[in-house]
BAKE-149045 format. One record per residue (C-alpha): residue in one letter; x, z, y. Coordinates in steps of 0.05 Angstrom, whole numbers, plus 5000, padded with zeros to 4 digits. Layout:
BEGIN
aXZY;...
END
This chain:
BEGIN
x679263025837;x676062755900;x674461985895;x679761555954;x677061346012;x678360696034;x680060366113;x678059656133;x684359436168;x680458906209;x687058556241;x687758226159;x679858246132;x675057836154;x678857306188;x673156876187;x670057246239;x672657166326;x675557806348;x675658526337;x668658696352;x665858276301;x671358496250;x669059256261;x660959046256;x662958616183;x666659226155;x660859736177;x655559326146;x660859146083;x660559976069;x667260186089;x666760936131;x673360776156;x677360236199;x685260086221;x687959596275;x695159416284;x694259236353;x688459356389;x691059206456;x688158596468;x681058996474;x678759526514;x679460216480;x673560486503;x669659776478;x672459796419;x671260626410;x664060406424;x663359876376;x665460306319;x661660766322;x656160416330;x658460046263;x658860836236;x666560696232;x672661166246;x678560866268;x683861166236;x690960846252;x694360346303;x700560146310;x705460136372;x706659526408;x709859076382;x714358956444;x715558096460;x713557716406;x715257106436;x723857376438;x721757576360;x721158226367;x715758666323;x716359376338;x722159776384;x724260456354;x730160296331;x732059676380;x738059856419;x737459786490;x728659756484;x727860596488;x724160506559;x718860016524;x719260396466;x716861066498;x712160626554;x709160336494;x707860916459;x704161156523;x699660576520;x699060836445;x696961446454;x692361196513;x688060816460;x689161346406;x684361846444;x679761426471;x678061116393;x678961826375;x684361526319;x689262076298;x695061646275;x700461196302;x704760776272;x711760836300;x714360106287;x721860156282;x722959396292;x727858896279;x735558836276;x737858436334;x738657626320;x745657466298;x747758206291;x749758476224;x745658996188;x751059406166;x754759396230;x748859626272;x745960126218;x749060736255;x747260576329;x740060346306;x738261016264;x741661466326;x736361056378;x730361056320;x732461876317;x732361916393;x726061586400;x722461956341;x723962506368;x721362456435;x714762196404;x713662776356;x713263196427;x708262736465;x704162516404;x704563396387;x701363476454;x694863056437;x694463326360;x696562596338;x700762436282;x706761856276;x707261526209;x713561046192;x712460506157;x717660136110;x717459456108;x721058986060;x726658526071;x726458096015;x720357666029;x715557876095;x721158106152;x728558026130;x730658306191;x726758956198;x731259566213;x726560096166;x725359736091;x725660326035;x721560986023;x729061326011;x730961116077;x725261266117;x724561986083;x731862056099;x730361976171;x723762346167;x728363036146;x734062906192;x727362896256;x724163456218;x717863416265;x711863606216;x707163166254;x712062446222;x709862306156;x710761756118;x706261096112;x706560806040;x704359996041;x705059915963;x705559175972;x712759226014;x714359865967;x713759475899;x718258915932;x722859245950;x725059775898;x717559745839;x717960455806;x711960665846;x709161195793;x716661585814;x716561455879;x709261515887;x710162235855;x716662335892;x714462155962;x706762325965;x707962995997;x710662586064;x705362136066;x700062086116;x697661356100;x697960896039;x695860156051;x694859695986;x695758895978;x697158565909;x704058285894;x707257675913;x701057425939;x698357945985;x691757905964;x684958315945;x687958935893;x684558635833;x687257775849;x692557595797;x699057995810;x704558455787;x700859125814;x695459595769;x690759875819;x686460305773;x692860575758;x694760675818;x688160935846;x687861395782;x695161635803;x693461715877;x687162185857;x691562485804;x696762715854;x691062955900;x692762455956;x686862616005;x688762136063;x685961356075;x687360746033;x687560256082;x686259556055;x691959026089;x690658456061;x689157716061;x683057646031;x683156995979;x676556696009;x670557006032;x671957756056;x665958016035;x665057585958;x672957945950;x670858685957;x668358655891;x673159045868;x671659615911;x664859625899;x666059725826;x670760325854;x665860565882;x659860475831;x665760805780;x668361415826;x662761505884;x664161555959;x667462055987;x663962616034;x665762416104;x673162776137;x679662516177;
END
């Protein structure tokens, strides 16, 4: 069993340090081969593509645009009404994807409207999330990119997003039935929202393309007090011969670097792994 390989997400670590740039330098020099960015827009792709590499990183996921944060809005795949922004933002996507050489995408699905009800807009939201999915699946095929969807939960970090269970998004996943969708298992929002993660974990692993890790409730380093196991659930992952990224999203508990302790003891324990996508 081939030891995990772990991803910096630098828009969470090292928040003590200005700006991407100096994120992607920090989790070079911290060890990690690998680096994610939920939005990198802010930057130049081919700035940041420059940077790291020469911090001897691979970025390997972003997400979509977020659409207007200011109206409340965080993502637009299922929005009804937003499939224009959706698909412009996915160019912009894309754009960035190949020039930091990153082969995933996160398709966010986004919120349900303000004041609308979640059960009345369930049907029109999954037809425009379908729509839209589908017409990524064929742009993102073109460029040998992958779209994950991610589930996010509704009970304590964004009540209103549209996409909140594994069942659900896998549901959607086979209706698309685009082999280039996979899945994109945060274990933080899927222990919030429904625990049971050794059966869904075994259940689900074959769809996913990304697993990102934060303890529960408080969102912190894997091994800060908390519900979750993570040797466990390392152990598991390597078990079930999960080959993809872990991608560390999390807010570190002080000092960025002091709180990877617990992957350097992974890493004393299991070894690194030889370098891949």
């Amino acid at each position: 069993m081939a030891p995990l390989r772990f991803s910096a997400n630098v828009s969470w670590l090292f928040p003590e340090l200005p700006g991407l740039p100096a994120r992607l330098r920090a989790a070079g020099s911290s060890g990690f081969e690998a680096a994610e960015v939920a939005w990198p827009y802010t930057e130049p792709p081919e700035a940041l593509a420059r940077t790291a590499r020469e911090a001897g990183l691979r970025l390997v996921l972003i997400n979509t645009p977020p659409g207007d944060r200011e109206k409340g809005e965080m993502g637009l795949g299922a929005v009804p009404g937003r499939q224009a922004a959706f698909r412009e933002g996915l160019e912009q996507a894309v754009l960035y994807a190949k020039a930091l050489g990153c082969p995933r995408i996160h398709l966010m699905a986004g919120r349900v409207p303000q004041g609308a009800d979640r059960a009345a807009v369930r049907s029109e939201m999954e037809a425009v999330f379908l729509e839209n999915l589908r017409h990524a699946a064929g742009v993102l095929a073109q460029e040998s990119l992958v779209g994950l969807l991610e589930p996010i939960n509704t009970r304590i970090t964004d009540p209103q997003y549209f996409l909140d269970t594994p069942q659900q998004a896998a549901a959607i996943l086979q209706k698309v039935g685009r082999p280039n969708l996979q899945l994109q298992m945060d274990l933080f929002h899927w222990q919030i929202m429904d625990g049971n993660l050794t059966g869904n974990i075994r259940e689900f692993l074959p769809l996913v393309g990304h697993v990102q890790v934060a303890q529960v409730p408080g969102r912190g380093e894997p091994d800060s007090p908390g519900e979750l196991n993570f040797p466990y659930l390392f152990q598991l992952l390597e078990d079930e011969g999960y080959k993809g990224f872990v991608g560390c999203e999390y807010w570190p508990q002080g000092d960025t670097v002091e709180g990877l302790n617990w992957l350097r003891s992974y890493w004393d324990r299991r070894g690194r792994p030889q370098a891949g996508r």
